[in-house]
MARBA-3410 file (N, C-alpha, C, O; in Angstrom, 1 decimal):
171
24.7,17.1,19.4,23.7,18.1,19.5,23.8,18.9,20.8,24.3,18.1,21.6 ~ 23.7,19.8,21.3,23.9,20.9,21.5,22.6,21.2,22.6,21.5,20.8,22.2 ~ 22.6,21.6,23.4,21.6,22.0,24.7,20.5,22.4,24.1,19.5,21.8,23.9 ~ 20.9,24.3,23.5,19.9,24.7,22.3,19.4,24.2,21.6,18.2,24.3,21.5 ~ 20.2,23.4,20.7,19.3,22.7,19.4,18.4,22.0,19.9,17.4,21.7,19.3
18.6,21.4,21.2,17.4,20.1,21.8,16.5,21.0,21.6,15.6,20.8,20.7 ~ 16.6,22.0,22.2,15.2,22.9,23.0,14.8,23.5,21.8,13.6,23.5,21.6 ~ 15.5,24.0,20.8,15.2,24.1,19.9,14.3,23.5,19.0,13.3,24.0,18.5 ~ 14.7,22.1,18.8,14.0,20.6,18.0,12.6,20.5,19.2,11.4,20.6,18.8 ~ 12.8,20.5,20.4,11.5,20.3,21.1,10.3,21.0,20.9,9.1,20.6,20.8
10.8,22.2,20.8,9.9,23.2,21.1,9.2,23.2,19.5,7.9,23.2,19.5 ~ 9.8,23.2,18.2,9.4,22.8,17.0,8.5,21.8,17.0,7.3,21.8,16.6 ~ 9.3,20.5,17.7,8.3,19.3,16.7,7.8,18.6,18.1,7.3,17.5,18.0 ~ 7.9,19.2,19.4,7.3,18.2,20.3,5.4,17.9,19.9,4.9,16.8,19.9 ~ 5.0,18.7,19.6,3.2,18.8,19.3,2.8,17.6,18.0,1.8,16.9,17.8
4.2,17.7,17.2,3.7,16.7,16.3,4.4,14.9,16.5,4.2,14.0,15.7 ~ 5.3,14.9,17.9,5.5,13.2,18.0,4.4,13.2,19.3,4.0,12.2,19.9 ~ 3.9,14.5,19.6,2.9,14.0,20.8,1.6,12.9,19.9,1.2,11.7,20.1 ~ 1.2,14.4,18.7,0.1,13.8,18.4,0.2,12.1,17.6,-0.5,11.1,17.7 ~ 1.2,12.3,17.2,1.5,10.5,16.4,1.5,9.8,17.5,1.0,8.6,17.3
1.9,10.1,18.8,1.9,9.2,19.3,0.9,8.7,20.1,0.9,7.6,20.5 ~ -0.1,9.8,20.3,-2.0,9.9,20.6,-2.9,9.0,19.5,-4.0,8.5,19.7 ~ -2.3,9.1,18.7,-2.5,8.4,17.2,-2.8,6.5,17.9,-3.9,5.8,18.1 ~ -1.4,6.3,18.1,-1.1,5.4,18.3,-1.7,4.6,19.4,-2.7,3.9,19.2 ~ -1.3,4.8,20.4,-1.9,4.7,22.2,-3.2,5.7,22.3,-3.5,5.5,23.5
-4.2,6.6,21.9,-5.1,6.9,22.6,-4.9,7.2,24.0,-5.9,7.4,24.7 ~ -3.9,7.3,24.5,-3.5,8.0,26.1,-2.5,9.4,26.1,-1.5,9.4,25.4 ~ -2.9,10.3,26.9,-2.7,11.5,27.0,-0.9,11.0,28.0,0.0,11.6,27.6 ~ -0.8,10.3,28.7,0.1,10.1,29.6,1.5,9.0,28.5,2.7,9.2,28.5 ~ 1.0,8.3,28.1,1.5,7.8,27.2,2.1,8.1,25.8,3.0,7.6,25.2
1.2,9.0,25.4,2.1,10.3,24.5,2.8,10.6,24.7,3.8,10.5,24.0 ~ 2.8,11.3,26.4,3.7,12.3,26.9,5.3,11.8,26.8,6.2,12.2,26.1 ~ 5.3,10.4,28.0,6.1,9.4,27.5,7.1,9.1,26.2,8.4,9.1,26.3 ~ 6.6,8.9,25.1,6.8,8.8,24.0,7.5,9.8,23.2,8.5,9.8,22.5 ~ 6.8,10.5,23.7,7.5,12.3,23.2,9.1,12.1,23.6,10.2,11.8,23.0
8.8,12.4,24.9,10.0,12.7,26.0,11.3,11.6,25.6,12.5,11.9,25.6 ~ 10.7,10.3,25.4,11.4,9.1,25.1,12.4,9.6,23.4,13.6,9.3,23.2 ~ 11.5,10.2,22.6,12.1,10.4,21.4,13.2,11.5,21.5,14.2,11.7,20.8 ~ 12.7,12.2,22.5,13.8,13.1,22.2,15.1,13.4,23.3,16.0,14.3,23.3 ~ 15.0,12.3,24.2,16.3,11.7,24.9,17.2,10.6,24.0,18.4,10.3,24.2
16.3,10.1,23.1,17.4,9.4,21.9,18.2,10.5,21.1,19.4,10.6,20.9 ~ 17.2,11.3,20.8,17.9,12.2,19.7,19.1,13.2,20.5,20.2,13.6,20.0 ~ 18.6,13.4,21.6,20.1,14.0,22.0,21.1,13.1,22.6,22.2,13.6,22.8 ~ 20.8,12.0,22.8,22.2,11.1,22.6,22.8,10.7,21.6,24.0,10.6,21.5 ~ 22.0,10.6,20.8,22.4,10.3,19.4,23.7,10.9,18.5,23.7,12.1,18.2
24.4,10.5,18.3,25.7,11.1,17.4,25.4,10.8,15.8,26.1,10.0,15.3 ~ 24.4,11.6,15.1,24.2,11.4,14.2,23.9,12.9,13.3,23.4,13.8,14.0 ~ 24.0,13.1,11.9,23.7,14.5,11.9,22.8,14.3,10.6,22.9,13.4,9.7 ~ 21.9,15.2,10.8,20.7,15.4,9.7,21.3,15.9,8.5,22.0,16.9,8.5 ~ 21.1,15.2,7.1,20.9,16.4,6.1,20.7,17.5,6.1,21.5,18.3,5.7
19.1,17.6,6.7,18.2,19.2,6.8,17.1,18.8,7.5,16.9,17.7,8.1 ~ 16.5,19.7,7.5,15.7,19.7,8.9,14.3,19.1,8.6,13.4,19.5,9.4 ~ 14.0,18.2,7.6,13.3,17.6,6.8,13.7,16.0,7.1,12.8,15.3,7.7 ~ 14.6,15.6,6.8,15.5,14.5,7.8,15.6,14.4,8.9,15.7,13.3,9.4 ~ 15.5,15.3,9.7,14.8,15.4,11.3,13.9,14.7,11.4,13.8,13.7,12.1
12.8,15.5,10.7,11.5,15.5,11.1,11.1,14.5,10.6,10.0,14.2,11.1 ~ 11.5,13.4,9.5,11.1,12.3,9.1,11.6,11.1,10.4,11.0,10.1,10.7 ~ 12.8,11.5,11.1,13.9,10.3,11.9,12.6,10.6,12.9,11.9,9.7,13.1 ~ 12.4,11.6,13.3,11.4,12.1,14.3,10.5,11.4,14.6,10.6,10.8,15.7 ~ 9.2,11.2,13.8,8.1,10.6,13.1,8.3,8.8,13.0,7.7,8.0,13.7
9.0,8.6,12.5,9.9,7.2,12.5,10.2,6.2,14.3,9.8,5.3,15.0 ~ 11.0,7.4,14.4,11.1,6.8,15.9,9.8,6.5,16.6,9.5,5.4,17.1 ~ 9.0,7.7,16.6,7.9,8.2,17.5,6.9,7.1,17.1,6.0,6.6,17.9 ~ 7.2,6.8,15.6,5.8,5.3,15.4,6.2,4.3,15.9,5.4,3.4,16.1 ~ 7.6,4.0,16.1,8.3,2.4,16.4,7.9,2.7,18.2,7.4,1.8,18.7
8.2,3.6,18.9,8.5,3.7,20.1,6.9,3.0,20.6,6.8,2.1,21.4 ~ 5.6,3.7,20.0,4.2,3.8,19.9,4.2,2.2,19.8,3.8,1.3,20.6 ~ 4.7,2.0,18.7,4.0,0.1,18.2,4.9,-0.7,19.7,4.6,-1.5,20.6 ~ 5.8,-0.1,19.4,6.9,-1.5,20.9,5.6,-1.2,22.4,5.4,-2.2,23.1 ~ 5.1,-0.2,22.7,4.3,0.1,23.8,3.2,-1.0,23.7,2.9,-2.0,24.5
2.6,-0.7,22.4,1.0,-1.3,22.4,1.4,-2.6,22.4,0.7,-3.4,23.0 ~ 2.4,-3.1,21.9,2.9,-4.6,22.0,3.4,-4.9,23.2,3.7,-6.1,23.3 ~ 3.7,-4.2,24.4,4.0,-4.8,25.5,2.7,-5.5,26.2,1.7,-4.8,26.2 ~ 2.4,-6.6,26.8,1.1,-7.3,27.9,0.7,-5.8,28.6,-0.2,-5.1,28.1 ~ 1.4,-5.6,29.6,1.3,-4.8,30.3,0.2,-3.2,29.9,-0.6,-2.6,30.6
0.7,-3.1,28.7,-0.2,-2.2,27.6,-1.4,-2.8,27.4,-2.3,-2.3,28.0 ~ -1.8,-3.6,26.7,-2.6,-4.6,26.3,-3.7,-4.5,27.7,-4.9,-4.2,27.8 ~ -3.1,-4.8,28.4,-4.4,-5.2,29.9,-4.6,-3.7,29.9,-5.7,-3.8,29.3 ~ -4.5,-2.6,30.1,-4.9,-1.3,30.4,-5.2,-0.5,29.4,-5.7,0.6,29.8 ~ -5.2,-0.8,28.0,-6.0,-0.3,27.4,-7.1,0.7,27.8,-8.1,0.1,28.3
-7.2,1.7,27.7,-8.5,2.9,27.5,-8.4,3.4,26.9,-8.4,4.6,27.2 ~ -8.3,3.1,25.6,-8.8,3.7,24.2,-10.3,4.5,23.9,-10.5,5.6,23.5 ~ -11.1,3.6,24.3,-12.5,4.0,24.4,-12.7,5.0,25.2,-13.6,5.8,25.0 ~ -12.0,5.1,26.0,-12.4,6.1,27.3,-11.6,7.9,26.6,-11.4,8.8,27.4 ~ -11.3,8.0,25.5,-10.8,9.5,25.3,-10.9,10.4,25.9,-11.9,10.2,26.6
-10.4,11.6,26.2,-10.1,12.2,27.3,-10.7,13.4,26.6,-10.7,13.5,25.4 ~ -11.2,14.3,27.4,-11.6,15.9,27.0,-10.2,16.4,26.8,-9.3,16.6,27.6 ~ -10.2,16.7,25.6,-8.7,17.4,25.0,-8.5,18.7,25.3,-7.5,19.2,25.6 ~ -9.9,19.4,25.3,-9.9,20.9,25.6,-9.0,21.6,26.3,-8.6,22.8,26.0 ~ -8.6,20.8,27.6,-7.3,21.6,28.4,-6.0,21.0,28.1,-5.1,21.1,28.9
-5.6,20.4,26.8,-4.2,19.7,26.6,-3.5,21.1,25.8,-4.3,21.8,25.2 ~ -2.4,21.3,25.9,-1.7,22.1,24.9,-1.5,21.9,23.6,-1.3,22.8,22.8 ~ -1.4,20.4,23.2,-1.0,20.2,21.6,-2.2,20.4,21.1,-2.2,20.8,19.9 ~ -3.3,20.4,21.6,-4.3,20.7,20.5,-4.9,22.0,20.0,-5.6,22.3,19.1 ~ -4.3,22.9,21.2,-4.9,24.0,20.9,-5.0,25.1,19.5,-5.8,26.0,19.3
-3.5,24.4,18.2,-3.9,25.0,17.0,-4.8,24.1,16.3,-4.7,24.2,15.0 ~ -5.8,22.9,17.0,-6.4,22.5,16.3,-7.5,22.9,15.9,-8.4,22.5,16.7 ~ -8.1,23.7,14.7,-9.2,24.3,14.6,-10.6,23.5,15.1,-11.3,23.7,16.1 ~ -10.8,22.5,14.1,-11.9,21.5,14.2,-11.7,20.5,15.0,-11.5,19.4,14.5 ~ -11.8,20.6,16.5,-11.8,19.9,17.2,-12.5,18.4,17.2,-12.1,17.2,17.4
-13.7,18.8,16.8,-14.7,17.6,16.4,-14.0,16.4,15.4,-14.0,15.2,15.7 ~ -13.4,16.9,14.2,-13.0,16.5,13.2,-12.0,15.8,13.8,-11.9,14.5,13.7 ~ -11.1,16.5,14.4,-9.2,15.7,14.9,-9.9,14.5,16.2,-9.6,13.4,16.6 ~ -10.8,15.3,16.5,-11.8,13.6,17.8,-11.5,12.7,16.9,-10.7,11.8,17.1 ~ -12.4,12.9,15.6,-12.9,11.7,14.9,-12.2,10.7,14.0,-12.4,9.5,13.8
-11.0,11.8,13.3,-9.7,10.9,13.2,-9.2,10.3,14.6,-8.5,9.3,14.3 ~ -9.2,10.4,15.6,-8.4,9.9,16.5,-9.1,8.8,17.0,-8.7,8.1,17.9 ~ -10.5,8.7,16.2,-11.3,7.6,16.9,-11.4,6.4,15.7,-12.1,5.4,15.7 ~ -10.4,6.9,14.6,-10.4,5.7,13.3,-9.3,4.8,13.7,-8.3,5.3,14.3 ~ -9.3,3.3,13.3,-8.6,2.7,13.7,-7.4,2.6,13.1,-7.3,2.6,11.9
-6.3,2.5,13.8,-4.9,3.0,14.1,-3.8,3.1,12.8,-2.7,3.7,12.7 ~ -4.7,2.0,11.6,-4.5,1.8,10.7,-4.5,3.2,9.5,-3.7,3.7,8.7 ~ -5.8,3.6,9.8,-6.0,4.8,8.9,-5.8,5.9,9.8,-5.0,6.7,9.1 ~ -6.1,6.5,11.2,-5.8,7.6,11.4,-3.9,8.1,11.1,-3.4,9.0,10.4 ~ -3.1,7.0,11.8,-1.6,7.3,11.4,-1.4,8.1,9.6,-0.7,9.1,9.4
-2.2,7.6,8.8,-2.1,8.2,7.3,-2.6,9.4,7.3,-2.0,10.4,7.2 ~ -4.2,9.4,7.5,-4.6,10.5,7.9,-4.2,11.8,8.7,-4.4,13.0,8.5 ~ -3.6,11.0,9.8,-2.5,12.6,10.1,-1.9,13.1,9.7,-1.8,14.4,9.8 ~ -0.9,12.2,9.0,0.1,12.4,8.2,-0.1,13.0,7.3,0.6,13.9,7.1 ~ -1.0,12.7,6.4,-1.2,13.3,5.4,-2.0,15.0,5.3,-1.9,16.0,4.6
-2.8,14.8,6.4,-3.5,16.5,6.3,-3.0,17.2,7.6,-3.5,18.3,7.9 ~ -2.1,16.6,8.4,-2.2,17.5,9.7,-0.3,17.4,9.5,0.3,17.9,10.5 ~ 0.0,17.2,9.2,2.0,16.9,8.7,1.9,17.5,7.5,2.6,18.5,7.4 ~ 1.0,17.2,6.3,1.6,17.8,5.3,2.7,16.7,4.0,3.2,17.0,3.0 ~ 2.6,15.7,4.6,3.1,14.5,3.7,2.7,13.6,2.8,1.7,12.9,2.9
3.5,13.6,2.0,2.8,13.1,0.7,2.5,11.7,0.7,3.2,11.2,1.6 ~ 1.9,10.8,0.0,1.5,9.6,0.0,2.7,8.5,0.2,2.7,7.5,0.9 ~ 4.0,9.4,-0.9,5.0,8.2,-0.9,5.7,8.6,0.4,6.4,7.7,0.9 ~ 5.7,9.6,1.0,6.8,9.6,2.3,5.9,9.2,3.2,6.6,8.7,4.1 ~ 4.3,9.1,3.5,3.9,8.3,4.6,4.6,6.8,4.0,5.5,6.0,4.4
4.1,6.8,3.2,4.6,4.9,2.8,6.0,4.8,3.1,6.1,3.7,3.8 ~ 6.8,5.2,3.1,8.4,5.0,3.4,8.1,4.9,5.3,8.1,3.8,5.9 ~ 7.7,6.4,5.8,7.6,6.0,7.1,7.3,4.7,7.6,8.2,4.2,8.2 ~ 6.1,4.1,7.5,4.9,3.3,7.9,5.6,1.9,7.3,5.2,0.9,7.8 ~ 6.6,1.9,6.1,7.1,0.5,5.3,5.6,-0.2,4.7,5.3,-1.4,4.8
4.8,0.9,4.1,4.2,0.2,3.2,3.9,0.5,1.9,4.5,1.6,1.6 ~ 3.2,0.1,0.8,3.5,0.3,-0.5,2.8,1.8,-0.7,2.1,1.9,0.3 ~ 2.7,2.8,-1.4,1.8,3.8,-2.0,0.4,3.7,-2.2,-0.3,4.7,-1.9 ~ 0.0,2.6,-2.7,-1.3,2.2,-3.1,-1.5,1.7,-1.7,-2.5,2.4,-1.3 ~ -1.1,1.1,-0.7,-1.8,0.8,0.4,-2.3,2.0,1.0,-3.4,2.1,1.4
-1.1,3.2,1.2,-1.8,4.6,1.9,-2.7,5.0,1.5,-3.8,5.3,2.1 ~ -2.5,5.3,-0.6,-4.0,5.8,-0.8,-4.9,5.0,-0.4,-5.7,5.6,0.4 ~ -5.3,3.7,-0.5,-6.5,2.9,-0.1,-6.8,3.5,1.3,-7.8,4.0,1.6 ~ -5.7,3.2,2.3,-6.0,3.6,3.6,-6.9,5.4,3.8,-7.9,5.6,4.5 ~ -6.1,6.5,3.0,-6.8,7.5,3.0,-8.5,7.6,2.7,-9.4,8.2,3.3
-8.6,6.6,1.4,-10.1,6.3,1.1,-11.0,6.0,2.0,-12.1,6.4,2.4 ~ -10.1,4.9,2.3,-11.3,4.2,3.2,-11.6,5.2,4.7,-12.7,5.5,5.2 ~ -10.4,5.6,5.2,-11.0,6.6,6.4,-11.5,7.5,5.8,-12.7,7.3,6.1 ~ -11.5,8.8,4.9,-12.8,9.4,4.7,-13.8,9.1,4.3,-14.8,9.8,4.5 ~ -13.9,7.5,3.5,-15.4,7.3,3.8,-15.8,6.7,5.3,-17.0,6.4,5.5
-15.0,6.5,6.1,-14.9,5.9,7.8,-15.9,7.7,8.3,-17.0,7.7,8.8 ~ -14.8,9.1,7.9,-15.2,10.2,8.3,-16.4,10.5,8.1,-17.1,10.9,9.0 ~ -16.9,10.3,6.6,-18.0,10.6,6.3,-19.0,9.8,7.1,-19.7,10.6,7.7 ~ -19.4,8.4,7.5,-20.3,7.7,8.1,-20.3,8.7,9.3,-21.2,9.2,10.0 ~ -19.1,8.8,9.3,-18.9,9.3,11.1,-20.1,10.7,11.4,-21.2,10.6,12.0
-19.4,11.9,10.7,-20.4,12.5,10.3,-22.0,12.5,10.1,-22.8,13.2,10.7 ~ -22.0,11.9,9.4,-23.7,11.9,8.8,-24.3,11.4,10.1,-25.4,11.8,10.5 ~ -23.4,10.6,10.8,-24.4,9.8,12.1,-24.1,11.2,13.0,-25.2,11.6,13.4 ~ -23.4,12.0,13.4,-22.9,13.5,14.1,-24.1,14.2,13.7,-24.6,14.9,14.6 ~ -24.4,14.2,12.8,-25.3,15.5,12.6,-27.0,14.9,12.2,-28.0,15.6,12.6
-27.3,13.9,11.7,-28.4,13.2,12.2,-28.5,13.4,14.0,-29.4,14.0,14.4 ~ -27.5,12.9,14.7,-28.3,12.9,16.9,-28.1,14.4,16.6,-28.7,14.8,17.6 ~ -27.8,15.4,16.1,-27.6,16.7,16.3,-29.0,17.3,16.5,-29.5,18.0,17.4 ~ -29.7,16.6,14.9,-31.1,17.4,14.4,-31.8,16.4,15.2,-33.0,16.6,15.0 ~ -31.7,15.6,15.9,-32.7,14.2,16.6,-32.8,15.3,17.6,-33.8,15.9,17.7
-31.4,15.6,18.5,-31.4,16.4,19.7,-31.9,17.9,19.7,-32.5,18.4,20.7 ~ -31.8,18.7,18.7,-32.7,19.8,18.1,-33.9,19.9,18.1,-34.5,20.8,18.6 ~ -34.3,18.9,17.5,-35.8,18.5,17.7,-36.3,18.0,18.7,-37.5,18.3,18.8 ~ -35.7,17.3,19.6,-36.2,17.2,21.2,-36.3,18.3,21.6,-37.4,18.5,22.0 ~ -35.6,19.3,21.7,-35.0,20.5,22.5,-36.3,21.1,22.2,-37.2,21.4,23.1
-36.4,21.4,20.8,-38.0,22.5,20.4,-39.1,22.0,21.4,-40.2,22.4,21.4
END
């Protein structure tokens, strides 16, 4: 691979192994990591894509194994700040995120369903290619999709209930 094509592949898909990998770790610095990590493999790498479809699945692939080997180190484990999410508003990957509220709230489902969930409405991937990614059956992703939008929905309804609680204070 070629100087260009890195910068090329970067500049393409770096936004989407950031986000998988925010997915995963809930840290802005650890994404970063992750990112950077995938794509110092891929330019060592002596390997050539089918199409650029095959990229972006090796891409994806890597970026979830790189994500799970992290959260599985001790050292990860003791520093955890998951809970502590960070005001996204000044990050770059999110800025074509329209509903910000919404992409919080996937990112606040547990690790199990958001990874599908992204995959599926913010990637563009179909049920059987998350399942190939992730090595699990079809029927597990759909379940997993189910169950996080009814996770979304709770989420919601409690969002806009303190909304009208706080509304009504305010009057």
């Amino acid at each position: 691979m070629t100087r260009e094509e890195l910068i090329q592949t970067v500049d393409t898909y770096r936004a989407t192994t950031f986000r998988i990998a925010y997915g995963y770790t809930g840290s802005y610095e650890d994404s970063e990591d992750i990112s950077q990590d995938v794509f110092l493999k891929l330019y060592s790498l002596d390997k050539t894509f089918k199409d650029e479809e095959h990229k972006k699945a090796w891409l994806i692939r890597v970026t979830i194994n790189k994500a799970k080997s992290l959260l599985r180190t001790s050292w990860k484990q003791k520093r955890d700040d998951f809970d502590n999410l960070r005001n996204l508003e000044d990050r770059p990957y999110y800025c074509e995120v329209a509903d910000r509220e919404l992409f919080d709230c996937v990112m606040r489902l547990p690790e199990k369903y958001r990874t599908v969930v992204y995959l599926f409405y913010y990637e563009d991937y179909t049920t059987a290619q998350i399942a190939k990614f992730l090595k699990i059956t079809q029927t597990a992703v759909t379940t997993r999709l189910a169950r996080a939008r009814d996770e979304l929905k709770r989420t919601y309804a409690k969002i806009e209930k303190e909304e009208l609680r706080h509304a009504g204070n305010e009057a």
